[in-house]
N, CA, C and O atoms as a printed pandas DataFrame, in Angstrom:
     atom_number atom_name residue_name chain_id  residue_number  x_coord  y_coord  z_coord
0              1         N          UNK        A               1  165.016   20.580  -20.700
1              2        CA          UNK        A               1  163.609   20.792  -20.438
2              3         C          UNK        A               1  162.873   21.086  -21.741
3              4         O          UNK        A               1  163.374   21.601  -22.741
4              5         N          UNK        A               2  161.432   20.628  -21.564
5              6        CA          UNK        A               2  160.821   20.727  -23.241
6              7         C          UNK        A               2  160.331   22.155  -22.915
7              8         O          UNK        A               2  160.205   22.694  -21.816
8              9         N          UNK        A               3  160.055   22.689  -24.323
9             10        CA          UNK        A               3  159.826   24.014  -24.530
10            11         C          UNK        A               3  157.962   24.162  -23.966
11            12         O          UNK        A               3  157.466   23.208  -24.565
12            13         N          UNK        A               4  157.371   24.510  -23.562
13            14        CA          UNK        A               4  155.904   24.945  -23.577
14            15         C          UNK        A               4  154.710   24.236  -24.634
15            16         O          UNK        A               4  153.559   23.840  -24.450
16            17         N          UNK        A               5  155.244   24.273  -25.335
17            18        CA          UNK        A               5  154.812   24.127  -26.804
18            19         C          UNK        A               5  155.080   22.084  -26.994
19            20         O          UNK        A               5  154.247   21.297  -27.444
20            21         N          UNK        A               6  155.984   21.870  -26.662
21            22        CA          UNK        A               6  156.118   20.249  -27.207
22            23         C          UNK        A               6  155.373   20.046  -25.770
23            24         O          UNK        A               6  154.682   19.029  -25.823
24            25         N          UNK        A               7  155.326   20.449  -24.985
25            26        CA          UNK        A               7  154.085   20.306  -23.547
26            27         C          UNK        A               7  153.307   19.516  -23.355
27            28         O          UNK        A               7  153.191   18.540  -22.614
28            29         N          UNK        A               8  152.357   20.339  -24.604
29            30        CA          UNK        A               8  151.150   20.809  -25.281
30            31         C          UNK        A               8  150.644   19.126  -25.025
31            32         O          UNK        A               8  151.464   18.215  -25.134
32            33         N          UNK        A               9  148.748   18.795  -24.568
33            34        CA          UNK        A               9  148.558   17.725  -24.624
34            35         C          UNK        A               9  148.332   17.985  -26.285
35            36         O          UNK        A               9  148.738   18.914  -26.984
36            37         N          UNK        A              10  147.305   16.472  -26.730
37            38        CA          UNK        A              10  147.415   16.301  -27.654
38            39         C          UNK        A              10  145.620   16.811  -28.246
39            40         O          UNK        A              10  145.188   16.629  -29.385
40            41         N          UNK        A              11  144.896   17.431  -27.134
41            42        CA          UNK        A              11  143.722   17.560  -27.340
42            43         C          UNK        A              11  143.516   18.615  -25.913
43            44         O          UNK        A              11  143.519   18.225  -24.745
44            45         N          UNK        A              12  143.366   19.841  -26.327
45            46        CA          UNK        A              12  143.453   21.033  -25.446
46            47         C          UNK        A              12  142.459   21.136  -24.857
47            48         O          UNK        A              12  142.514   21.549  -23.698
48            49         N          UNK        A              13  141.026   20.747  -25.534
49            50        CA          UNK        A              13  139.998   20.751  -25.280
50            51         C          UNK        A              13  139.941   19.591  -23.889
51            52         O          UNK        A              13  139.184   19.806  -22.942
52            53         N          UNK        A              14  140.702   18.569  -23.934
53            54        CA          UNK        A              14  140.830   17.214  -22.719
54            55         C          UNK        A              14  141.299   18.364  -21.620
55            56         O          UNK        A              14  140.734   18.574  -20.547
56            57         N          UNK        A              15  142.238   18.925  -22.037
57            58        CA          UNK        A              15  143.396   19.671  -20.730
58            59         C          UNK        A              15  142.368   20.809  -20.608
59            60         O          UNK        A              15  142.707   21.372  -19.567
60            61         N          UNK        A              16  141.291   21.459  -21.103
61            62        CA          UNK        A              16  140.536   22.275  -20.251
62            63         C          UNK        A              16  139.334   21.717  -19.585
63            64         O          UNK        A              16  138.407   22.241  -18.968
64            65         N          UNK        A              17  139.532   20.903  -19.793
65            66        CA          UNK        A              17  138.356   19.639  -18.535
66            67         C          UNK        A              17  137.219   19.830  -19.277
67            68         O          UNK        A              17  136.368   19.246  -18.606
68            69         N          UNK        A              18  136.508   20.417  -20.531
69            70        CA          UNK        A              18  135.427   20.427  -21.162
70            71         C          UNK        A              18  134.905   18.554  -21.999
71            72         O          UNK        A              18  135.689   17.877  -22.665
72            73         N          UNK        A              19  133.433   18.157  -21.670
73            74        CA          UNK        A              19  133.093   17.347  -22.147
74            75         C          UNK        A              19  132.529   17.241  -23.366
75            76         O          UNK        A              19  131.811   18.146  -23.792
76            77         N          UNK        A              20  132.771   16.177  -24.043
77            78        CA          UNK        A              20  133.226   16.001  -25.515
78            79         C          UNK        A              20  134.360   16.632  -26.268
79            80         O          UNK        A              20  134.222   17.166  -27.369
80            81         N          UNK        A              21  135.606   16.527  -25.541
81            82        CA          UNK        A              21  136.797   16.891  -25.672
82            83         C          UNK        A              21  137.042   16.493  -27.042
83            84         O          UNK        A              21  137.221   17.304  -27.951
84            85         N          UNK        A              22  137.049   15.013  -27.205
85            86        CA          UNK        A              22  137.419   14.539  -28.999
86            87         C          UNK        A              22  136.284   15.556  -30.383
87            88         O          UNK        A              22  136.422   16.059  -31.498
88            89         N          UNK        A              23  135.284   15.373  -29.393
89            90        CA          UNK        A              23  134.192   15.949  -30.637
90            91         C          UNK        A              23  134.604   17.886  -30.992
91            92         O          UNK        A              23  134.789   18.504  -32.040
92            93         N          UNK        A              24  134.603   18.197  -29.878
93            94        CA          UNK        A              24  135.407   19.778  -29.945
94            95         C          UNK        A              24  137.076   19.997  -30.703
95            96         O          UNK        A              24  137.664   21.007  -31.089
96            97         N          UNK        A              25  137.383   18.808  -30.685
97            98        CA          UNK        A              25  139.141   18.967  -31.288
98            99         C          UNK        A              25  138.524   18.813  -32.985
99           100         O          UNK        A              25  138.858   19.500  -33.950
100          101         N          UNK        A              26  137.134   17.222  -32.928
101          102        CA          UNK        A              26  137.046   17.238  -34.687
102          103         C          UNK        A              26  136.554   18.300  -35.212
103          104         O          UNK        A              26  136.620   18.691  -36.378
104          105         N          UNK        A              27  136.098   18.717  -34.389
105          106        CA          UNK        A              27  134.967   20.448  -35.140
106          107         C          UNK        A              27  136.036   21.527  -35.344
107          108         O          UNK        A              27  135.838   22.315  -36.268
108          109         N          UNK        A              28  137.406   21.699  -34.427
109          110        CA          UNK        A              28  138.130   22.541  -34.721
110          111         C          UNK        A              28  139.066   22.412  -35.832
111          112         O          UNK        A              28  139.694   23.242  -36.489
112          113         N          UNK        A              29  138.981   21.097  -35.859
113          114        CA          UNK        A              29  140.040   20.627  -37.214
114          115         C          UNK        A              29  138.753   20.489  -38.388
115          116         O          UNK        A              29  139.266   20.623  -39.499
116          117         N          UNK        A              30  137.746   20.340  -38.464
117          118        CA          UNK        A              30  137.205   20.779  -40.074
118          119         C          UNK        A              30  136.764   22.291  -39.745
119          120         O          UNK        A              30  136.077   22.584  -40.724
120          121         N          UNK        A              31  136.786   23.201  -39.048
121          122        CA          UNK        A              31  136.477   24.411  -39.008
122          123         C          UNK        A              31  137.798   24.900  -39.556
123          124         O          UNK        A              31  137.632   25.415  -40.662
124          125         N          UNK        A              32  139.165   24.912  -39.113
125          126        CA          UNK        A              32  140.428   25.164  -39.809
126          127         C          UNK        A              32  140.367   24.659  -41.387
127          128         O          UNK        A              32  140.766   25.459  -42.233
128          129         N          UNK        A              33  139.964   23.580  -41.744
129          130        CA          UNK        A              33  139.815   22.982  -43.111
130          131         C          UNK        A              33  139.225   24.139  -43.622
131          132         O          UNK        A              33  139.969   25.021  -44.050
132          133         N          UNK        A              34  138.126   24.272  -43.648
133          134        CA          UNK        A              34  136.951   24.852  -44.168
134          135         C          UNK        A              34  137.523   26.815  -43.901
135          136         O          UNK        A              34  137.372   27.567  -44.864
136          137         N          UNK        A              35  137.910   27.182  -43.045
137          138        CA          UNK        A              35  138.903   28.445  -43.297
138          139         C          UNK        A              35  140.049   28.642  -44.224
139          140         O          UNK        A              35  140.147   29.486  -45.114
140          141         N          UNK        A              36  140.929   27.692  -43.858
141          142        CA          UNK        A              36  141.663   27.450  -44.931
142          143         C          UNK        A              36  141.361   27.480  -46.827
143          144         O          UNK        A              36  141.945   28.153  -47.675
144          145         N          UNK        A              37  140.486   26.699  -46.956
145          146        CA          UNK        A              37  139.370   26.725  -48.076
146          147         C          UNK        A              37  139.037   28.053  -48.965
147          148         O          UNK        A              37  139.087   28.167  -50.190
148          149         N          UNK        A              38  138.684   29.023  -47.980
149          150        CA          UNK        A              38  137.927   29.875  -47.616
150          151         C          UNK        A              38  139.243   30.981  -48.003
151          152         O          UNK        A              38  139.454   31.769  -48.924
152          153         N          UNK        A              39  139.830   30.650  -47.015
153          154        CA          UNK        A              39  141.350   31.608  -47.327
154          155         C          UNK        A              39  141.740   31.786  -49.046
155          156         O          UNK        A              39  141.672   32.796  -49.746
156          157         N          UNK        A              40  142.078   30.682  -49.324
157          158        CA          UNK        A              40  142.779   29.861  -50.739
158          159         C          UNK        A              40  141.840   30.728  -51.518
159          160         O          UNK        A              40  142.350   31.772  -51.927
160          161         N          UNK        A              41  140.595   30.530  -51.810
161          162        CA          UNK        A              41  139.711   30.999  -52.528
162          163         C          UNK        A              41  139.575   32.603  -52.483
163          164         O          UNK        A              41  139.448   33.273  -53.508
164          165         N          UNK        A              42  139.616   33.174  -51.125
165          166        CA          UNK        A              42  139.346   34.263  -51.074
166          167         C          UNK        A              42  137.818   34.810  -50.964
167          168         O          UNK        A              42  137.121   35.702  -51.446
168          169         N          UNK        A              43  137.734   33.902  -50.180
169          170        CA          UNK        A              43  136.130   33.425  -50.469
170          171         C          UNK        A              43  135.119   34.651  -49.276
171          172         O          UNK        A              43  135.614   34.801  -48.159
172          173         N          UNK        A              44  134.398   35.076  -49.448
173          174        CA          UNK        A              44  134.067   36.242  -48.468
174          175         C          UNK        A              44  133.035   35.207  -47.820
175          176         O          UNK        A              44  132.577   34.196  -48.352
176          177         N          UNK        A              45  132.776   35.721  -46.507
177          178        CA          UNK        A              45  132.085   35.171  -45.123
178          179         C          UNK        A              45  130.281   35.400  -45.890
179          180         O          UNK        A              45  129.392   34.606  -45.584
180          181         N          UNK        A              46  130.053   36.434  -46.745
181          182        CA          UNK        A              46  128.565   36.000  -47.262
182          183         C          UNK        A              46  128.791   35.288  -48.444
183          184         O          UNK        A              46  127.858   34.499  -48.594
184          185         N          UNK        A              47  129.503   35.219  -49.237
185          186        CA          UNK        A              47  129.544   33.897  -50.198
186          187         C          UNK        A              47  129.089   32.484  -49.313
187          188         O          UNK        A              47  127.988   31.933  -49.302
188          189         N          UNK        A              48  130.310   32.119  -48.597
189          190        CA          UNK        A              48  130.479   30.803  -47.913
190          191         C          UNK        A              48  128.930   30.852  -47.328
191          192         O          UNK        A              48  128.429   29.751  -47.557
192          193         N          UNK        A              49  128.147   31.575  -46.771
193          194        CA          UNK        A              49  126.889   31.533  -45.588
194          195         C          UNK        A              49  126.012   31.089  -46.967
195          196         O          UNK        A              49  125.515   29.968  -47.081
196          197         N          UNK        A              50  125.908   32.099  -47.949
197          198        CA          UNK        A              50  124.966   31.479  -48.913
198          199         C          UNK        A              50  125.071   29.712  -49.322
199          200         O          UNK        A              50  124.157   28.890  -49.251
200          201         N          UNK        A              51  126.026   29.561  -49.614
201          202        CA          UNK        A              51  126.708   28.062  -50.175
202          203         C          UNK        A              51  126.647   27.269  -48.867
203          204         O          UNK        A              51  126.569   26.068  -49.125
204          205         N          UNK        A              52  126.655   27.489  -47.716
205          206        CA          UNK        A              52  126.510   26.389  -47.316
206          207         C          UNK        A              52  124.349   26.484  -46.566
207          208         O          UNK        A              52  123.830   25.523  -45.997
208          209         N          UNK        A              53  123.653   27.747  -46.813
209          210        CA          UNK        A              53  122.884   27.432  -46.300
210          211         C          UNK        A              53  122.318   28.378  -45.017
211          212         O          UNK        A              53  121.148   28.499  -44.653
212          213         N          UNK        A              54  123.438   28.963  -44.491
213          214        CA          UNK        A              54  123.275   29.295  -43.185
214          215         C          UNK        A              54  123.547   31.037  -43.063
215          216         O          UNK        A              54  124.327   31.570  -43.853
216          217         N          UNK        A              55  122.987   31.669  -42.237
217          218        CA          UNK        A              55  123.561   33.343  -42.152
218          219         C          UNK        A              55  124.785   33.540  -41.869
219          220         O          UNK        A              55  125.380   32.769  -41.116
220          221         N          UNK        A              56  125.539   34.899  -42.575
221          222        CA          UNK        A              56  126.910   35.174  -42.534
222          223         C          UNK        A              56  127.134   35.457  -40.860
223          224         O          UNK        A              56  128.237   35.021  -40.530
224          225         N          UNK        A              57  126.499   35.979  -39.878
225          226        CA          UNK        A              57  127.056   36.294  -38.738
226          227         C          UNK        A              57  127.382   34.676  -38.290
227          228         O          UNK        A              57  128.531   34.506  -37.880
228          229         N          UNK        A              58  126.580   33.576  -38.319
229          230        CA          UNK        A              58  126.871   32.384  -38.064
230          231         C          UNK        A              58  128.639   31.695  -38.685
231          232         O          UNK        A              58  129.325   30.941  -37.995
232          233         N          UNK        A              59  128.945   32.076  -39.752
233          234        CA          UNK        A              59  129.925   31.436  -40.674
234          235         C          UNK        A              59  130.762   32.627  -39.939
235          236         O          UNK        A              59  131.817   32.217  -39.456
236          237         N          UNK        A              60  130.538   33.858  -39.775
237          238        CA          UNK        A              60  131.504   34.401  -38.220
238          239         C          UNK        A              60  131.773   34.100  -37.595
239          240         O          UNK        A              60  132.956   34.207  -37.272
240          241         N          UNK        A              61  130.688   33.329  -36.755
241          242        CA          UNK        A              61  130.884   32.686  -35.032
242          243         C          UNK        A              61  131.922   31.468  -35.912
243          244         O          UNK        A              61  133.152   31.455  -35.887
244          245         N          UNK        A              62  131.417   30.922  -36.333
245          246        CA          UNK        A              62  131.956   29.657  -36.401
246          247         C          UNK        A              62  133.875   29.624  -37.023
247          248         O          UNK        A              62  134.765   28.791  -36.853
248          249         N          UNK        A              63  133.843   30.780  -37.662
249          250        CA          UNK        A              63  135.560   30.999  -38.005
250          251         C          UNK        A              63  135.879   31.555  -36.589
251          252         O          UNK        A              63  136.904   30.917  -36.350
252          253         N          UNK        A              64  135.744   32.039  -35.908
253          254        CA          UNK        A              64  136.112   32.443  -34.285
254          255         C          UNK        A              64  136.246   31.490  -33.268
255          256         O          UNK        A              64  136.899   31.586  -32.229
256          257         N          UNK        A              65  135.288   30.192  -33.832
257          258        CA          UNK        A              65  135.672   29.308  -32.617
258          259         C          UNK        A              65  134.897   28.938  -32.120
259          260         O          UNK        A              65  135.014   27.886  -31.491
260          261         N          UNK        A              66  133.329   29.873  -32.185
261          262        CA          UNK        A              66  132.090   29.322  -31.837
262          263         C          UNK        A              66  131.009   28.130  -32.382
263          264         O          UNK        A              66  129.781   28.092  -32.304
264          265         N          UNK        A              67  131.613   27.536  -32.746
265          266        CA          UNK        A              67  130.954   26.044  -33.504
266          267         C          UNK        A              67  130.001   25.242  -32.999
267          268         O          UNK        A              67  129.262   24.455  -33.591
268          269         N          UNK        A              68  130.086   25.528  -31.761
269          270        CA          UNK        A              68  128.931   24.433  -31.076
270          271         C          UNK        A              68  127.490   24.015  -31.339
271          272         O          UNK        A              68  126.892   23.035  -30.893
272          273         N          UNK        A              69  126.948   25.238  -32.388
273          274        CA          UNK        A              69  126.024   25.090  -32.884
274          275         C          UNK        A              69  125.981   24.215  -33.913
275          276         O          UNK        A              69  124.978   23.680  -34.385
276          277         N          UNK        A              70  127.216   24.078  -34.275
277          278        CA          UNK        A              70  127.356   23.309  -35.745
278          279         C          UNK        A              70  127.743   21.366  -35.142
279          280         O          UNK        A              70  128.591   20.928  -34.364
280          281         N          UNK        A              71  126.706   20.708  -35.923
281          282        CA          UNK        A              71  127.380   19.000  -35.717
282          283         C          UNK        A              71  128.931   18.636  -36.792
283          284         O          UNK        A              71  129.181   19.139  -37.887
284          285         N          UNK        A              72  129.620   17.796  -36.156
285          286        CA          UNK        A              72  130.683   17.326  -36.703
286          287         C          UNK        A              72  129.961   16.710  -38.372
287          288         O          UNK        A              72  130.694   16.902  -39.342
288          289         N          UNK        A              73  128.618   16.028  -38.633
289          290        CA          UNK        A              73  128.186   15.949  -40.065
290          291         C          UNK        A              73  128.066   17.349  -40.666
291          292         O          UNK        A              73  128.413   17.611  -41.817
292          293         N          UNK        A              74  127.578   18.185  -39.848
293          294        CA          UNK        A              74  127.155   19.338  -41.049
294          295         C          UNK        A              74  128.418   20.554  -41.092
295          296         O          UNK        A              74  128.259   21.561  -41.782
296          297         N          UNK        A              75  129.492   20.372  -40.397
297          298        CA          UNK        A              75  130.967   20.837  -40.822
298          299         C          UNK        A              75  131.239   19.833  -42.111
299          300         O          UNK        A              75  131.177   20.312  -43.244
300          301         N          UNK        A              76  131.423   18.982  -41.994
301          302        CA          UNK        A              76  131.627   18.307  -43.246
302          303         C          UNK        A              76  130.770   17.999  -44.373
303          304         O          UNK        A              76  131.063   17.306  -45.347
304          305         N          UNK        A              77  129.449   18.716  -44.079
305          306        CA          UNK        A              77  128.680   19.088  -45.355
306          307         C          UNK        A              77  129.476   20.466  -45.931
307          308         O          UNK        A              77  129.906   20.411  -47.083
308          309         N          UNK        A              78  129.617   21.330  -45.380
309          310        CA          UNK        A              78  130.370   22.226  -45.151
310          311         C          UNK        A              78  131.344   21.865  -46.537
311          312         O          UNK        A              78  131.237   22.177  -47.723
312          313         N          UNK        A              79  132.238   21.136  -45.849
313          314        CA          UNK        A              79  133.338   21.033  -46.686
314          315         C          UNK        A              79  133.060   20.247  -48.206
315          316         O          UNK        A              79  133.595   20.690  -49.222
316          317         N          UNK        A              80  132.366   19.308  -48.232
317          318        CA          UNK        A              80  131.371   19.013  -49.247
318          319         C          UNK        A              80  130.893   20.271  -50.394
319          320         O          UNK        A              80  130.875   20.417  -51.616
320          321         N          UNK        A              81  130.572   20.959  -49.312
321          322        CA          UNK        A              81  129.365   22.288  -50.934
322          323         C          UNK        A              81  130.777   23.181  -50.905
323          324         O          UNK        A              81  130.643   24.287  -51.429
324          325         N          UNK        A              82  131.719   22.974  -50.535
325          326        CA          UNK        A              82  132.881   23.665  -50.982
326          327         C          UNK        A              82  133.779   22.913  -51.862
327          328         O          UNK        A              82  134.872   23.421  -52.114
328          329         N          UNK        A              83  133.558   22.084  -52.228
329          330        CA          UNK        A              83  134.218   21.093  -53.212
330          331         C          UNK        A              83  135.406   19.758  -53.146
331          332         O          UNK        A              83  136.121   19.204  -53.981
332          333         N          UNK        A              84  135.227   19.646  -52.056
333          334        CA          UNK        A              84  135.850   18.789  -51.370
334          335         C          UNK        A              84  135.343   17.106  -51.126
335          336         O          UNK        A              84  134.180   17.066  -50.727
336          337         N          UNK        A              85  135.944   15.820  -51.277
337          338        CA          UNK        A              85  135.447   14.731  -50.735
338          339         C          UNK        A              85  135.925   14.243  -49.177
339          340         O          UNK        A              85  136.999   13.915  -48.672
340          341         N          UNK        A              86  134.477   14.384  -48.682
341          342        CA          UNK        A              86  134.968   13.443  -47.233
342          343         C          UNK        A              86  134.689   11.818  -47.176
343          344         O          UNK        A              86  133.842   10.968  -47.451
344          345         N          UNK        A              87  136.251   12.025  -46.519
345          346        CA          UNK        A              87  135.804   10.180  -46.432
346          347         C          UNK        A              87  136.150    9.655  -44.489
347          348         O          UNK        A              87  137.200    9.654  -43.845
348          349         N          UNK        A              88  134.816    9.298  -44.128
349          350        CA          UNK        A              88  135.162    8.404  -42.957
350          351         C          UNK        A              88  135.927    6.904  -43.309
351          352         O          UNK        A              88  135.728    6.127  -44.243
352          353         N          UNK        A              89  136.883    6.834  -42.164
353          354        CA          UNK        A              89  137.872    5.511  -42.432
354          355         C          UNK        A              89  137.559    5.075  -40.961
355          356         O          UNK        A              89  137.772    5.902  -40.074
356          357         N          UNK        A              90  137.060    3.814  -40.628
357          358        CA          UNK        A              90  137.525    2.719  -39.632
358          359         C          UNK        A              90  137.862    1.826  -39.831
359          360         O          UNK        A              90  137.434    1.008  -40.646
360          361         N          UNK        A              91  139.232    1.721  -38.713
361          362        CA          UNK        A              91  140.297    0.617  -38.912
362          363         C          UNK        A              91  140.435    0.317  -37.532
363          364         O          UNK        A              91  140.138    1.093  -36.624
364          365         N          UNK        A              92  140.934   -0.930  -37.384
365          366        CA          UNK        A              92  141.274   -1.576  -36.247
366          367         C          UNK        A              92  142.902   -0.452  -35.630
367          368         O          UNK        A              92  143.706    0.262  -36.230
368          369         N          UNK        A              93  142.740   -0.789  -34.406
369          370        CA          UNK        A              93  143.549    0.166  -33.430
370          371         C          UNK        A              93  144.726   -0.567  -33.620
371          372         O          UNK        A              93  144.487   -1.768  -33.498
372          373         N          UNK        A              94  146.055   -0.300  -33.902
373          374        CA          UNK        A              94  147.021   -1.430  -33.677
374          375         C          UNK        A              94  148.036   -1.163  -32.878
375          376         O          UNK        A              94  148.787   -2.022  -32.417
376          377         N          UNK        A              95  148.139    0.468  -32.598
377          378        CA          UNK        A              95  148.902    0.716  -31.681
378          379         C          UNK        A              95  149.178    0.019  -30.058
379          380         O          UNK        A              95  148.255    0.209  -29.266
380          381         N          UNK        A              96  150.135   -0.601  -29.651
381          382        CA          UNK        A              96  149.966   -1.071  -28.126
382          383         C          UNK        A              96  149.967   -0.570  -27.019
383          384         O          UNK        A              96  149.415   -1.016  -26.013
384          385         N          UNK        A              97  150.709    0.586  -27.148
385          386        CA          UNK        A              97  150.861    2.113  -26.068
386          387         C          UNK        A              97  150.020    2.997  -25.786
387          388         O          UNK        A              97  149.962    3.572  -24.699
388          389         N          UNK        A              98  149.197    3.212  -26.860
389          390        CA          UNK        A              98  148.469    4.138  -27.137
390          391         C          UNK        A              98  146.431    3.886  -27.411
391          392         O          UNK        A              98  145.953    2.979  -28.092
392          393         N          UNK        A              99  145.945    4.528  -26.966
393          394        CA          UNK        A              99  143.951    4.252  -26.874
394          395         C          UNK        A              99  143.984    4.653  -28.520
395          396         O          UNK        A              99  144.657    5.334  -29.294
396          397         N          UNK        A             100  143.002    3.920  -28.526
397          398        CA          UNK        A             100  142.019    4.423  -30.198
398          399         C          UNK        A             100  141.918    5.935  -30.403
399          400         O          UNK        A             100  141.515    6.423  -29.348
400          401         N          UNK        A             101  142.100    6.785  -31.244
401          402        CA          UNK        A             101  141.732    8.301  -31.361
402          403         C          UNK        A             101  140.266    8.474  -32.749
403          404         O          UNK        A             101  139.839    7.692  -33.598
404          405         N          UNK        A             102  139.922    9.818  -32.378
405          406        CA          UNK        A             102  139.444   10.421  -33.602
406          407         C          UNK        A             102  140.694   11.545  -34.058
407          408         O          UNK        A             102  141.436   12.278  -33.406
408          409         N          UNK        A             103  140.490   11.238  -35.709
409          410        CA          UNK        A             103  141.446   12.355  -35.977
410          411         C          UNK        A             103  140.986   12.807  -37.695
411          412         O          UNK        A             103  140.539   12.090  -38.591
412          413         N          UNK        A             104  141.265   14.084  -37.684
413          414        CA          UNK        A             104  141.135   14.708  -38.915
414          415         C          UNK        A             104  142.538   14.611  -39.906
415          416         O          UNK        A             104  143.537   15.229  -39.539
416          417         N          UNK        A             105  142.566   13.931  -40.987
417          418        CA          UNK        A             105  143.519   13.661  -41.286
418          419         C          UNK        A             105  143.885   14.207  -43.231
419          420         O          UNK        A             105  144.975   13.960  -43.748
């Protein structure tokens, strides 16, 4: 039997029946980026609010999970005024088993 964990769908946000499931998984994966970042640096929650623009209780919500205020472009401005290059890639689907995804990569 698989453990709990290999279970797991592949988009948690799908398995809690919430709509815009893909768009909530990309915001959680550049919100982890952009913590991570943040971590590395040592970067304090009013530094990051100044640099990207926005108030520190916001750059709170948003390391907690509350992002919804934030668009999938302006997370990745985000990661941008933190020194980072984003690059969108579309490519043809080639998998045969499997639907087209979004993914943070």
């Amino acid at each position: 039997m698989k453990s709990p964990l290999q279970m797991a769908p592949d988009n948690v946000f799908a398995m809690m029946g919430l709509p815009n499931a893909d768009e909530h998984l990309i915001k959680a994966q550049l919100v982890f980026r952009i913590d991570t970042i943040m971590k590395s640096r040592k970067m304090r929650q009013t530094e990051a609010a100044e640099l990207f623009g926005v108030r520190q209780p916001d750059v709170s919500k948003m390391l907690r999970g509350e992002f919804h205020q934030f668009s999938v472009e302006r997370l990745m401005r985000f990661l941008v005024a933190l020194g980072n290059d984003v690059e969108i890639v579309v490519k043809p689907h080639t998998e045969m088993n499997s639907k087209p995804f979004l993914r943070v990569a």
